[in-house]
N, CA, C and O atoms as a Tripos MOL2 file, in Angstrom:
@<TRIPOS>MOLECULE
protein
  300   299    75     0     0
PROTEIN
NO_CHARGES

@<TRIPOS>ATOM
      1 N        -117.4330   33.1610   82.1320 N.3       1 UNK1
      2 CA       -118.0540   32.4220   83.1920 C.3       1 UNK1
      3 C        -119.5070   32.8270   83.3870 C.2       1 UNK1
      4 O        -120.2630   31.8700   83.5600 O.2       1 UNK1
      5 N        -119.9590   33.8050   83.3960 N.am      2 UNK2
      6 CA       -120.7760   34.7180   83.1770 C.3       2 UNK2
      7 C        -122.5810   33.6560   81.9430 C.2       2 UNK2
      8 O        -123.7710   33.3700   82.0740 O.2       2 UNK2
      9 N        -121.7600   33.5770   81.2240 N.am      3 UNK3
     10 CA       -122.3060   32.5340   80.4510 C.3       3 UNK3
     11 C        -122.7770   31.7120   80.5140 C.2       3 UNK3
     12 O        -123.9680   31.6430   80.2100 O.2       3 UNK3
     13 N        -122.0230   30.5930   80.9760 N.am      4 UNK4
     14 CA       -121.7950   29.4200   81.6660 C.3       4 UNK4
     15 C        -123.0420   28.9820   83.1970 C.2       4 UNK4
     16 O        -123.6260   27.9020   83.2770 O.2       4 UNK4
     17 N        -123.1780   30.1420   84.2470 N.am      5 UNK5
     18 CA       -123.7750   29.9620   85.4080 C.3       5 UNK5
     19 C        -125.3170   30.4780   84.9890 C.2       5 UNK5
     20 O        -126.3270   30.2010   85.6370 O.2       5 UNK5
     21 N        -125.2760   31.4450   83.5300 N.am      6 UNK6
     22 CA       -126.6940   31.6140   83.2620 C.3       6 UNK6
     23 C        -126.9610   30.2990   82.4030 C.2       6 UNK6
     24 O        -128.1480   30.0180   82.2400 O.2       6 UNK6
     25 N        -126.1940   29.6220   81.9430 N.am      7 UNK7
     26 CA       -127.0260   28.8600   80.5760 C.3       7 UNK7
     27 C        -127.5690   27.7540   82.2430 C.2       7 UNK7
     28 O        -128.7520   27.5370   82.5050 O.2       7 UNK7
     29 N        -126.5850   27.3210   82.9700 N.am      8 UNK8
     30 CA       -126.8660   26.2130   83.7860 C.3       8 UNK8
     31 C        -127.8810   26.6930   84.7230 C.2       8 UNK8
     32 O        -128.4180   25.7850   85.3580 O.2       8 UNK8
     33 N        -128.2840   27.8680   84.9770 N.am      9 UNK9
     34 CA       -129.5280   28.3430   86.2480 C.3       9 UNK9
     35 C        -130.7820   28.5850   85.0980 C.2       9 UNK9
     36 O        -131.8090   28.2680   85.6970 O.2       9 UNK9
     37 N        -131.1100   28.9780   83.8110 N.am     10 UNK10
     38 CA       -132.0870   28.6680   83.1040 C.3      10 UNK10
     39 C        -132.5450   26.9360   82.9230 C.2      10 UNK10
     40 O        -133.6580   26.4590   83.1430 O.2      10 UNK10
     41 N        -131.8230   26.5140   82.6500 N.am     11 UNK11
     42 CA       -131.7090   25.0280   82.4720 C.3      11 UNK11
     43 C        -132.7170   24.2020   83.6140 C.2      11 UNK11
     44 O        -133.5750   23.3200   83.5770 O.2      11 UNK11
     45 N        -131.9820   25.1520   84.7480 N.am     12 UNK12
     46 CA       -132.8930   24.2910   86.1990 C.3      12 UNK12
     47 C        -134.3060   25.0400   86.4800 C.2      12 UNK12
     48 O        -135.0580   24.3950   87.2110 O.2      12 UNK12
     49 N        -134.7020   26.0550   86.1100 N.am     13 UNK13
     50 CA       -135.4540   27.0430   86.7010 C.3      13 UNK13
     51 C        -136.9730   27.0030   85.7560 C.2      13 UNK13
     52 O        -136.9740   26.9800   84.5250 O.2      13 UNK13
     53 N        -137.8190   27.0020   86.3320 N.am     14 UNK14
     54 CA       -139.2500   27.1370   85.3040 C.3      14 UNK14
     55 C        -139.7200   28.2250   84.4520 C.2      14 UNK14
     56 O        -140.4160   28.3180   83.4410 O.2      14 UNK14
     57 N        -138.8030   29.3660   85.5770 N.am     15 UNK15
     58 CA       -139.1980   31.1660   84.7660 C.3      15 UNK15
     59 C        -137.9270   31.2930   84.4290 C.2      15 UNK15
     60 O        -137.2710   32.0410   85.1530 O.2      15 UNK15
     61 N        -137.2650   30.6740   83.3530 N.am     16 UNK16
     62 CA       -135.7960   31.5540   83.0880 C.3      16 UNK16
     63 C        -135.4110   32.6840   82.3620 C.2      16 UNK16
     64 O        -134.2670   33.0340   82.0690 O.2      16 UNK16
     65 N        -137.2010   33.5880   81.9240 N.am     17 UNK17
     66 CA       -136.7530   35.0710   81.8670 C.3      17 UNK17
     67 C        -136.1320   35.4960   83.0250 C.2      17 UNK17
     68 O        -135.0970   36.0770   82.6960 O.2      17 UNK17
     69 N        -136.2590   35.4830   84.1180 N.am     18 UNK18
     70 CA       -136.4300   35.9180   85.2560 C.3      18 UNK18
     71 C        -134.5890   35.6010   85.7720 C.2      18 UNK18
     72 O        -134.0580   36.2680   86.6600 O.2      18 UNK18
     73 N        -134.0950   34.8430   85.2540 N.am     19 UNK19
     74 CA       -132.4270   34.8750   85.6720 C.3      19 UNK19
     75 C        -131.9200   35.8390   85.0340 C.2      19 UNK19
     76 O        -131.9280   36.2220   83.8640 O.2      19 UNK19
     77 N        -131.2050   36.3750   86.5800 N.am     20 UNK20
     78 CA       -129.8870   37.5730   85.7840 C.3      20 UNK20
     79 C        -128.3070   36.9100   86.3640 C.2      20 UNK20
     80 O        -128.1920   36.2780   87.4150 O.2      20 UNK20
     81 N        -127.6020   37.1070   85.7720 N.am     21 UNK21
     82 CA       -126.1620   37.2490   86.3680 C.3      21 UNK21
     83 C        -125.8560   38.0860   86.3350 C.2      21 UNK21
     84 O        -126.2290   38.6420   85.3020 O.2      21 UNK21
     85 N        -124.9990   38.9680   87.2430 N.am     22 UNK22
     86 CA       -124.4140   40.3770   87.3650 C.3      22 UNK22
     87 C        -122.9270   39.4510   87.8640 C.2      22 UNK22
     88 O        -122.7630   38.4200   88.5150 O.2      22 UNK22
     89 N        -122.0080   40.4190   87.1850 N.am     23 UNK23
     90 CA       -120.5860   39.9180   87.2580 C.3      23 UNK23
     91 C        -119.8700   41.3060   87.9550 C.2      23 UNK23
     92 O        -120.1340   42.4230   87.5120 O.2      23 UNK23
     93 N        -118.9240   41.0970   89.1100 N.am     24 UNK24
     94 CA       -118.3730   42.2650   89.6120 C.3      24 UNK24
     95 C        -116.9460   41.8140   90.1760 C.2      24 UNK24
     96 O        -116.6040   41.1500   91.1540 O.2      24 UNK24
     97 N        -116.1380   42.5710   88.9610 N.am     25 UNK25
     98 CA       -114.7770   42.2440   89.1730 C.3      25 UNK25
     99 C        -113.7470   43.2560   90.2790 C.2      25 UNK25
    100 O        -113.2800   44.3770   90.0770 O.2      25 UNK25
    101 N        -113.6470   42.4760   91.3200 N.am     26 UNK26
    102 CA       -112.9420   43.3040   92.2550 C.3      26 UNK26
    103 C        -111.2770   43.3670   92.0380 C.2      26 UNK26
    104 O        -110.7360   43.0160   90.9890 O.2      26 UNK26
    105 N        -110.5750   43.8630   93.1860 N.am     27 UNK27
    106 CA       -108.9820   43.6210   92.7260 C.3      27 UNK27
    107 C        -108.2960   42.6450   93.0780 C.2      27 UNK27
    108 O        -107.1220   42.5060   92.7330 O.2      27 UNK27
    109 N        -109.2250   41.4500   94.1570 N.am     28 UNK28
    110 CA       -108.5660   40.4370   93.8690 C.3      28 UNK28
    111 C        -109.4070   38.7600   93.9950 C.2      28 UNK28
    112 O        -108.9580   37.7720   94.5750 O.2      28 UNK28
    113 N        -110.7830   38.8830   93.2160 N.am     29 UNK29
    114 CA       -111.5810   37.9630   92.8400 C.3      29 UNK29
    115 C        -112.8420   38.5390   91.7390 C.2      29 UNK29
    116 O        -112.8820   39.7510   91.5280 O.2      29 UNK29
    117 N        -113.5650   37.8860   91.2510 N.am     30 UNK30
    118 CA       -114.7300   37.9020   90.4320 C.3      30 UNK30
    119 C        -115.8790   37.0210   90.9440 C.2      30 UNK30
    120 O        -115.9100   35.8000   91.0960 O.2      30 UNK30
    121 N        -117.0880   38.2290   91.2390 N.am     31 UNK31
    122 CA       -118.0300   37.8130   92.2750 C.3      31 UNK31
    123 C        -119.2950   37.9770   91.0660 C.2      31 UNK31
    124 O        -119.5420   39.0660   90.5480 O.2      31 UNK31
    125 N        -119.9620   36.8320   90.7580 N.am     32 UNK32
    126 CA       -120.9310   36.2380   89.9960 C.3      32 UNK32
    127 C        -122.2480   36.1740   90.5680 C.2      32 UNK32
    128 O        -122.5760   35.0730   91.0110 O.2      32 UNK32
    129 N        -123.2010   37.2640   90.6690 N.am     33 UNK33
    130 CA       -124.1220   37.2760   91.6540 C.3      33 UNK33
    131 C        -125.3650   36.2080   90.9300 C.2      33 UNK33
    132 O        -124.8040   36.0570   89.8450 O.2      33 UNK33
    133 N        -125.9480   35.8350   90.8770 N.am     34 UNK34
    134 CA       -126.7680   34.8040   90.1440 C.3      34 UNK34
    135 C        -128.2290   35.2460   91.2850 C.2      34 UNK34
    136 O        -128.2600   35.2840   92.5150 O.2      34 UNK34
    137 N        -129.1580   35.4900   90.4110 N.am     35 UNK35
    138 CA       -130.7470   35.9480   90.8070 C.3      35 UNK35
    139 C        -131.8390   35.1750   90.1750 C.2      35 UNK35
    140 O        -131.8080   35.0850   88.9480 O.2      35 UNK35
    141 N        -132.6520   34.6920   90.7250 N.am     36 UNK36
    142 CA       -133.9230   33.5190   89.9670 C.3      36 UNK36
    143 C        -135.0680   34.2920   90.6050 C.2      36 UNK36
    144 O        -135.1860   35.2090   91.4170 O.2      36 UNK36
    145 N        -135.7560   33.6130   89.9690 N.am     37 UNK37
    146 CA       -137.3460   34.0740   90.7430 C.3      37 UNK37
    147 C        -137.1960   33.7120   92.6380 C.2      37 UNK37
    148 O        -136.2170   33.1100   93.0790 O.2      37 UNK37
    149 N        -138.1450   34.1230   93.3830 N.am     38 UNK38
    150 CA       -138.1350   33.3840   93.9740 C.3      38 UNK38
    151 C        -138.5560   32.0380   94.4130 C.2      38 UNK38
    152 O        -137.9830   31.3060   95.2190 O.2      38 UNK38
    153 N        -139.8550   31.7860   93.6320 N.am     39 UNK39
    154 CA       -140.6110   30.2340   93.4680 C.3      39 UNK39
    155 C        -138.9310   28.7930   93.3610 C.2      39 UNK39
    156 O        -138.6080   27.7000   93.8280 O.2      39 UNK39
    157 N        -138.2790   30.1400   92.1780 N.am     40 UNK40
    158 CA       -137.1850   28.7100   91.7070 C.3      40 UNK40
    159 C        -135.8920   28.9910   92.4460 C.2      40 UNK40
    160 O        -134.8020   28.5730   92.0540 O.2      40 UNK40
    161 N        -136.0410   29.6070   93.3660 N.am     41 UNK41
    162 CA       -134.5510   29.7450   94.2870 C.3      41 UNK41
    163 C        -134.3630   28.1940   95.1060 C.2      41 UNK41
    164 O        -133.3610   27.9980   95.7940 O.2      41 UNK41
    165 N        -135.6380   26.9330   94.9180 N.am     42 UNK42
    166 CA       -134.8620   25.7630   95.7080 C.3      42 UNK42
    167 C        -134.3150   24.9110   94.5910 C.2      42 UNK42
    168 O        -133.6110   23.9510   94.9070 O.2      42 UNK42
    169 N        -134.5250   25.1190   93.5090 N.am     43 UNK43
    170 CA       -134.4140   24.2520   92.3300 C.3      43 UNK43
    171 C        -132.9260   24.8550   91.8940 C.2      43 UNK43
    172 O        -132.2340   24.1010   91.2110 O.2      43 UNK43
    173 N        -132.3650   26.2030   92.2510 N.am     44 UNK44
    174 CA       -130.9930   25.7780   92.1490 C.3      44 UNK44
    175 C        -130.2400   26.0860   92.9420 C.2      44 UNK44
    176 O        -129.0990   26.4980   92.7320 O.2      44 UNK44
    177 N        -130.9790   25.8690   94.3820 N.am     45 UNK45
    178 CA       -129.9970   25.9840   95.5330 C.3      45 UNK45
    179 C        -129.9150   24.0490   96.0440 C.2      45 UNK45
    180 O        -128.8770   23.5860   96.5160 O.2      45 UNK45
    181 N        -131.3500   23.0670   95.7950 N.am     46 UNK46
    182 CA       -131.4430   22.1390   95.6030 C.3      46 UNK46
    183 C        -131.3020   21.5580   96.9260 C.2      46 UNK46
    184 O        -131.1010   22.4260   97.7760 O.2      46 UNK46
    185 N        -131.3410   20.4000   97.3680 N.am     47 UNK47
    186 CA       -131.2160   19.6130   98.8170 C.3      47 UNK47
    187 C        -130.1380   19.4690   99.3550 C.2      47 UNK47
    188 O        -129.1920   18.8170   98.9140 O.2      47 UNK47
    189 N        -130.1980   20.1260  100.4550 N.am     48 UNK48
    190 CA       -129.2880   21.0050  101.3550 C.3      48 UNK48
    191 C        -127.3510   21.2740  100.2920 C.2      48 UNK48
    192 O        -126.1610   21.0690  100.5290 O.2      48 UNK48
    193 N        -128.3400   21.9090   98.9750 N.am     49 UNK49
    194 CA       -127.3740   23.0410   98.6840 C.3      49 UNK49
    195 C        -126.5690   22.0730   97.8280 C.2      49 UNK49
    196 O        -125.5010   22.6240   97.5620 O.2      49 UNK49
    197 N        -126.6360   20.8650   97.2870 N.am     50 UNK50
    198 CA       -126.3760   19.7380   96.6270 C.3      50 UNK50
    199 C        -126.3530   20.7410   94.7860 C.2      50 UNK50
    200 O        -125.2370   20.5260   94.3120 O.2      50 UNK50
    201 N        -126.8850   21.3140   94.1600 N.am     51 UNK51
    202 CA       -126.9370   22.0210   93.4800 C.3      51 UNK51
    203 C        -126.0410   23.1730   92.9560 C.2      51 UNK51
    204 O        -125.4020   23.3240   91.9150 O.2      51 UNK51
    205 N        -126.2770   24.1100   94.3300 N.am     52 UNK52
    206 CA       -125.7540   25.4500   94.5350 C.3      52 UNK52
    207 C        -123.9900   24.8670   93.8680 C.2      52 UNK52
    208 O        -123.2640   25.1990   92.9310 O.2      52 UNK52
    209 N        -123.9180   23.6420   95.2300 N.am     53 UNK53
    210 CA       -122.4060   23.7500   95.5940 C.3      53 UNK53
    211 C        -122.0700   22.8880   93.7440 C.2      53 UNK53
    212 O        -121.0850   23.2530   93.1030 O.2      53 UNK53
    213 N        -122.7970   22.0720   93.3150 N.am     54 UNK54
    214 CA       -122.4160   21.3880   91.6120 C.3      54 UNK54
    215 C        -121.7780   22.6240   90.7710 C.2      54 UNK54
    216 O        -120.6730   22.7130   90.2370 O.2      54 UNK54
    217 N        -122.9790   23.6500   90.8470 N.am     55 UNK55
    218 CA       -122.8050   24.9630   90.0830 C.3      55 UNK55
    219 C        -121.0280   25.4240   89.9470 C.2      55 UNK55
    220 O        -120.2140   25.3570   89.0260 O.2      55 UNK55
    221 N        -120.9480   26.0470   91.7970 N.am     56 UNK56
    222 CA       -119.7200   26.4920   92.1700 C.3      56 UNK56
    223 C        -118.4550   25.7910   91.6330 C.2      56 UNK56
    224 O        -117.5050   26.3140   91.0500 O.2      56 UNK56
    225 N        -118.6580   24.4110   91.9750 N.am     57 UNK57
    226 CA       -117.7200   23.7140   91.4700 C.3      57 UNK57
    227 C        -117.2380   23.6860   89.9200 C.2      57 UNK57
    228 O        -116.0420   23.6180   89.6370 O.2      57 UNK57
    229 N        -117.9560   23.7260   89.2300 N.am     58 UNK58
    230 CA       -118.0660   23.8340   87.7600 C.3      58 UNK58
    231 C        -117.1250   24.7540   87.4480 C.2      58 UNK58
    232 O        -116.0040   24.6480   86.9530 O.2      58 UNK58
    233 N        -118.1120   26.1660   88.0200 N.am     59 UNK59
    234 CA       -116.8730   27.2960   87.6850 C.3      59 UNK59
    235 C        -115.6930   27.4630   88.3050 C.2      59 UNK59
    236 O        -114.8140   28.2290   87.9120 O.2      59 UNK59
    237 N        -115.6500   26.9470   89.0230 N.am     60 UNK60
    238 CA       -113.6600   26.7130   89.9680 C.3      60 UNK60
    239 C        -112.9610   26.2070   88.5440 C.2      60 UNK60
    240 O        -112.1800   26.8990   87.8910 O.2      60 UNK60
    241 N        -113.4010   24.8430   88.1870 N.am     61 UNK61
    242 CA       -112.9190   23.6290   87.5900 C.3      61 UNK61
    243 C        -112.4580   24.5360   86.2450 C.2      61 UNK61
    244 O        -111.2860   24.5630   85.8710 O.2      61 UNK61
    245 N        -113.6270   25.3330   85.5160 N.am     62 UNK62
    246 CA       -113.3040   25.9770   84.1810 C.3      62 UNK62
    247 C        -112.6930   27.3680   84.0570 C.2      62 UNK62
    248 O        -112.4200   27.9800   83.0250 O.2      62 UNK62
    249 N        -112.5000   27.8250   85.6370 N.am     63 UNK63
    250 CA       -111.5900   29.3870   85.8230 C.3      63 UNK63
    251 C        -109.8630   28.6350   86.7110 C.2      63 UNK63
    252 O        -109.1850   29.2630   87.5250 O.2      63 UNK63
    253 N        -109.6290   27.4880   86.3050 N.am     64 UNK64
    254 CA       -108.4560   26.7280   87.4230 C.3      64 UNK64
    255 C        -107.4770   27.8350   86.9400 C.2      64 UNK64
    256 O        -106.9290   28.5580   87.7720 O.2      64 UNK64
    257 N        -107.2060   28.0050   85.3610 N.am     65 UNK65
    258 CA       -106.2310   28.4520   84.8210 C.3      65 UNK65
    259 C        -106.0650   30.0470   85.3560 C.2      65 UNK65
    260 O        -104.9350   30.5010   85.5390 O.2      65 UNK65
    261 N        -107.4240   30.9660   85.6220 N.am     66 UNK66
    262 CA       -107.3560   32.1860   86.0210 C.3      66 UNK66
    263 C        -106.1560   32.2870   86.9030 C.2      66 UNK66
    264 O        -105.3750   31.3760   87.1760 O.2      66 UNK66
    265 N        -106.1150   33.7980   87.4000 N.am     67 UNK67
    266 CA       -105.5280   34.6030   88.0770 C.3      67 UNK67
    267 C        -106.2580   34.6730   89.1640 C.2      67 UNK67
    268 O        -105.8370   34.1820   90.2120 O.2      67 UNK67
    269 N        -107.6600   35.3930   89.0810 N.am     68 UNK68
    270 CA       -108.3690   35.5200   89.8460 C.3      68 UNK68
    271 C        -109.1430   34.5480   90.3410 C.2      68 UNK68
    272 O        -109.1570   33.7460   89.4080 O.2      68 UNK68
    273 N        -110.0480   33.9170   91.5290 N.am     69 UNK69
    274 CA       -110.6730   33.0320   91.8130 C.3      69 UNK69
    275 C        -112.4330   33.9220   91.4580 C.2      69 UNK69
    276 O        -112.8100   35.0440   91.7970 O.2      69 UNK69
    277 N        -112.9610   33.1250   90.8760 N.am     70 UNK70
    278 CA       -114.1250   33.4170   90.6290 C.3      70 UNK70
    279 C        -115.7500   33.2060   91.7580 C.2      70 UNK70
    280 O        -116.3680   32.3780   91.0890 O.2      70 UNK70
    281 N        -116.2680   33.3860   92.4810 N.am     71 UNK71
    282 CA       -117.3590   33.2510   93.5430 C.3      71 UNK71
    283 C        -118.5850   33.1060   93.0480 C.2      71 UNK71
    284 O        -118.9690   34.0830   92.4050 O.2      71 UNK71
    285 N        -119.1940   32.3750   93.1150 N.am     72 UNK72
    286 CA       -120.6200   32.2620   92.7000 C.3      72 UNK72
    287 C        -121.7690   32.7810   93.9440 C.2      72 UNK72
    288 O        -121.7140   32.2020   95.0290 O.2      72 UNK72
    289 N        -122.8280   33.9200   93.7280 N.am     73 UNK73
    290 CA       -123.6830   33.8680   95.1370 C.3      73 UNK73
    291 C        -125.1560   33.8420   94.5940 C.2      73 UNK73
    292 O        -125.4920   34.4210   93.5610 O.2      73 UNK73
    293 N        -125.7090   33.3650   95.1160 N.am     74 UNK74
    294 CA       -127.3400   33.0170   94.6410 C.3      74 UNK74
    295 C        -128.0270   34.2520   95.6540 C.2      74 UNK74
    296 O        -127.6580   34.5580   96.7880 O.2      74 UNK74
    297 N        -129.0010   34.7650   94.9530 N.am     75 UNK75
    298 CA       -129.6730   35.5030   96.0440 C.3      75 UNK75
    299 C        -131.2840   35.5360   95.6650 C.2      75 UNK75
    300 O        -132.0830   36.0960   96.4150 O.2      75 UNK75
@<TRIPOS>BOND
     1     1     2 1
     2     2     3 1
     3     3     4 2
     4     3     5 am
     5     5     6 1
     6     6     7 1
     7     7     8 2
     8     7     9 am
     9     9    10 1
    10    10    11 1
    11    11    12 2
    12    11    13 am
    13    13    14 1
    14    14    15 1
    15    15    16 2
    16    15    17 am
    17    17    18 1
    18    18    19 1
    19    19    20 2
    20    19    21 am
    21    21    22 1
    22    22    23 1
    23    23    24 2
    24    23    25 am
    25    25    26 1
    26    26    27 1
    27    27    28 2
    28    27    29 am
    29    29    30 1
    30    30    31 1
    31    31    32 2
    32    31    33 am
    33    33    34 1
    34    34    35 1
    35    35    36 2
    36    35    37 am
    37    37    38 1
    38    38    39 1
    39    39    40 2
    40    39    41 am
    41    41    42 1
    42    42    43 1
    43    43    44 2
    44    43    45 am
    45    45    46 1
    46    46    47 1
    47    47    48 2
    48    47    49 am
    49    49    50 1
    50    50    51 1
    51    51    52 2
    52    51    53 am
    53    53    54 1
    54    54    55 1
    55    55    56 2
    56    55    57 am
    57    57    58 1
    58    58    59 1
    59    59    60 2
    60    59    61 am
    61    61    62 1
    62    62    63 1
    63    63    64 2
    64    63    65 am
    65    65    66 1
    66    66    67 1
    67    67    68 2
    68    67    69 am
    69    69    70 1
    70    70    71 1
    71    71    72 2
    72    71    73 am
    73    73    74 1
    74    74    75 1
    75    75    76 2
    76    75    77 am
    77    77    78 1
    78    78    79 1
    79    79    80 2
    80    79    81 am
    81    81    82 1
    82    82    83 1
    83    83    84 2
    84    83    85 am
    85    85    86 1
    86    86    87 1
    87    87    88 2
    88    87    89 am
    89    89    90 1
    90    90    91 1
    91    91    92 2
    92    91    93 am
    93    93    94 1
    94    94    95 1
    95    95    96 2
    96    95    97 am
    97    97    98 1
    98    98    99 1
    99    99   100 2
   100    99   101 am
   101   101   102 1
   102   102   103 1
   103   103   104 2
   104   103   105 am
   105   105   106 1
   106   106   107 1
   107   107   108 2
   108   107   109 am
   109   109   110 1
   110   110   111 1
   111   111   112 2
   112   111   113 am
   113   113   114 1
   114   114   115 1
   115   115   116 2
   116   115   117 am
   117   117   118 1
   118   118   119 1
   119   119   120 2
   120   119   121 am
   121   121   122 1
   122   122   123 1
   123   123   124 2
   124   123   125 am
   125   125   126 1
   126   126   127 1
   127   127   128 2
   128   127   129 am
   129   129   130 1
   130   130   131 1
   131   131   132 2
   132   131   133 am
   133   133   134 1
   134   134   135 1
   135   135   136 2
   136   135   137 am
   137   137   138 1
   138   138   139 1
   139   139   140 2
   140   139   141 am
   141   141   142 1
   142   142   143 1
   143   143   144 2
   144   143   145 am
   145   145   146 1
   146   146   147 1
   147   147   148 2
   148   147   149 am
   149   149   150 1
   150   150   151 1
   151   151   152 2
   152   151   153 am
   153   153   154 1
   154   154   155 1
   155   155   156 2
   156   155   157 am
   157   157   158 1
   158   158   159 1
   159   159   160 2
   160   159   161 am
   161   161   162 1
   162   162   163 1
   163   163   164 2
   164   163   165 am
   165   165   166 1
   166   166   167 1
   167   167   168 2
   168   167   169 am
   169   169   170 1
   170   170   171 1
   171   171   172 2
   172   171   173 am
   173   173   174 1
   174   174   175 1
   175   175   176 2
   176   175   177 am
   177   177   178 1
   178   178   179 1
   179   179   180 2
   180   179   181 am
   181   181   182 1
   182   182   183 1
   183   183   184 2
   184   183   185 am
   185   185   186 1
   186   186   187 1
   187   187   188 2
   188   187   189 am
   189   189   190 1
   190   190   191 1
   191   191   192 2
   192   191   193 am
   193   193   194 1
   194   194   195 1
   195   195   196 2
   196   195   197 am
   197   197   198 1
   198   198   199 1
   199   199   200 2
   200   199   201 am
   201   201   202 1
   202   202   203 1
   203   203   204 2
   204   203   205 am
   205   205   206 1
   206   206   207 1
   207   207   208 2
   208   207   209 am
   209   209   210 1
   210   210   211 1
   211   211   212 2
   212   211   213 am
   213   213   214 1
   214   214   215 1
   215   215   216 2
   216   215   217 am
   217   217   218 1
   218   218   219 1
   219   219   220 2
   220   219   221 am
   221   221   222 1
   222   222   223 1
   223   223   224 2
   224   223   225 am
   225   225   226 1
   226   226   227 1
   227   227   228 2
   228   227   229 am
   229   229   230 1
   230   230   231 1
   231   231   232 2
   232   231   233 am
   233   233   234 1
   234   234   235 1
   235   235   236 2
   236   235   237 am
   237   237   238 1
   238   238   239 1
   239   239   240 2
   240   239   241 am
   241   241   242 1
   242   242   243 1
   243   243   244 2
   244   243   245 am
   245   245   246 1
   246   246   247 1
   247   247   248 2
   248   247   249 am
   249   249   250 1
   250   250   251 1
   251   251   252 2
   252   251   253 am
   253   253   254 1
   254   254   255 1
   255   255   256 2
   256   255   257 am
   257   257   258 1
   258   258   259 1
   259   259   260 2
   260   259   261 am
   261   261   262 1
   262   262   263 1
   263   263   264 2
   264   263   265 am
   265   265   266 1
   266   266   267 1
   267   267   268 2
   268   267   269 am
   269   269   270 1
   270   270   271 1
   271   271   272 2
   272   271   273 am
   273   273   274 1
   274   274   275 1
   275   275   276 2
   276   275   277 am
   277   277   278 1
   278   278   279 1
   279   279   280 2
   280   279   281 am
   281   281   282 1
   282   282   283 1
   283   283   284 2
   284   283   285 am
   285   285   286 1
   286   286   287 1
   287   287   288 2
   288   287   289 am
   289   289   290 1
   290   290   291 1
   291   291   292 2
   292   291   293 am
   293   293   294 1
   294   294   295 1
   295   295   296 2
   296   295   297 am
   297   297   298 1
   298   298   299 1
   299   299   300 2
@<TRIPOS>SUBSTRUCTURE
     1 UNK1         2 RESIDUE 1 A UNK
     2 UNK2         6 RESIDUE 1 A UNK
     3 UNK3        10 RESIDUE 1 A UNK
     4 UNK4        14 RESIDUE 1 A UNK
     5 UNK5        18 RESIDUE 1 A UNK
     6 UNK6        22 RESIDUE 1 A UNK
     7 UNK7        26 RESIDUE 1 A UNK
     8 UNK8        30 RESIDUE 1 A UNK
     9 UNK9        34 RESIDUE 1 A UNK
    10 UNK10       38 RESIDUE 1 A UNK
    11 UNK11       42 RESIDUE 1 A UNK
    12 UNK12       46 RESIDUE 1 A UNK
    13 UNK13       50 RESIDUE 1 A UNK
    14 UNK14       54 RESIDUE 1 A UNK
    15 UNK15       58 RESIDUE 1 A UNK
    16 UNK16       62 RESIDUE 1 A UNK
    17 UNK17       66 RESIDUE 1 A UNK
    18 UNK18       70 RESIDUE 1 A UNK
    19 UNK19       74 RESIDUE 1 A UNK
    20 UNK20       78 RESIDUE 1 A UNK
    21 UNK21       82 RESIDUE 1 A UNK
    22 UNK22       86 RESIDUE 1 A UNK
    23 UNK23       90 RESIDUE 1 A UNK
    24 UNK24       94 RESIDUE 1 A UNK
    25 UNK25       98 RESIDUE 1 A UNK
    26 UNK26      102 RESIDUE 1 A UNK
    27 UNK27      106 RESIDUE 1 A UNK
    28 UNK28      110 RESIDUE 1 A UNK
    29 UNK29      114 RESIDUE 1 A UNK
    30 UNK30      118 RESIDUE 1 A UNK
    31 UNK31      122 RESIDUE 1 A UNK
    32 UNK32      126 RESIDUE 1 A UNK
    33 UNK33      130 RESIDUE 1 A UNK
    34 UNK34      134 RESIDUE 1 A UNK
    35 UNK35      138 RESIDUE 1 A UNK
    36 UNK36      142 RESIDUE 1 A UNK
    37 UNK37      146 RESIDUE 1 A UNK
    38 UNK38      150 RESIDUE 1 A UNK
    39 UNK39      154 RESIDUE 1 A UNK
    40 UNK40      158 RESIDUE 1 A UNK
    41 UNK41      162 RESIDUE 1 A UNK
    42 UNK42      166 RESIDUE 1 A UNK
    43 UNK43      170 RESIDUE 1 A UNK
    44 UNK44      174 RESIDUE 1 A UNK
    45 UNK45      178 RESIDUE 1 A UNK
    46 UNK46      182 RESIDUE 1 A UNK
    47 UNK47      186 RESIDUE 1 A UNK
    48 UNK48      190 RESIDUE 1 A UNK
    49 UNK49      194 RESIDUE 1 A UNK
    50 UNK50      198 RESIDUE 1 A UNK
    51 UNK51      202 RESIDUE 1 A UNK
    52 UNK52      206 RESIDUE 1 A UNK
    53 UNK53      210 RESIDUE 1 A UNK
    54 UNK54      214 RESIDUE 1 A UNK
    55 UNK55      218 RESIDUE 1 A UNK
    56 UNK56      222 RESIDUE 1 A UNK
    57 UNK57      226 RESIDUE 1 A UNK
    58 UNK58      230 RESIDUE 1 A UNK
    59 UNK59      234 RESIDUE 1 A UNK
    60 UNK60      238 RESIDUE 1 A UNK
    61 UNK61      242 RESIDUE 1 A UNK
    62 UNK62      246 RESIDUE 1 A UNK
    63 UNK63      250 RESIDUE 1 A UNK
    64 UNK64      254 RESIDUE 1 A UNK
    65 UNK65      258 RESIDUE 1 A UNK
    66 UNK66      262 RESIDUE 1 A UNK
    67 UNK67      266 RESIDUE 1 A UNK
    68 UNK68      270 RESIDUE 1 A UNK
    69 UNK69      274 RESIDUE 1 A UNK
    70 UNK70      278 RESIDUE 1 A UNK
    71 UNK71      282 RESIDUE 1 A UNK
    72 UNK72      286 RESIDUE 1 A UNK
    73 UNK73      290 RESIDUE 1 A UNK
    74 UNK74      294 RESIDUE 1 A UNK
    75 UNK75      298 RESIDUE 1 A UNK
């Protein structure tokens, strides 16, 4: 998943050296911290969050089969 939320936040972003994902598996979810510049934090948080929430959804849709529920957080 990990993969997946970086290829799609480079994609949107103008500086996509500047994206990290940090992945932190707790004991009962997987929390996907997602970091941009700040210039490009509206480009994938997007109009009123129209973006953010596309992202989230994505990874629900491709972790359905998990165990764990996976969280996406932009910061």
């Amino acid at each position: 998943m990990r993969e997946l939320v970086l290829f799609l936040a480079k994609s949107l972003v103008d500086q996509p050296d500047a994206v990290q994902v940090m992945e932190t598996e707790g004991p009962e979810a997987i929390i996907l911290e997602l970091t941009v510049a700040p210039d490009d934090m509206g480009k994938v948080i997007g109009k009123q969050g129209r973006i953010a929430k596309a992202i989230r959804t994505l990874v629900k849709a491709a972790t359905a089969k998990n165990a764990k529920p996976v969280f996406v957080e932009i910061q």
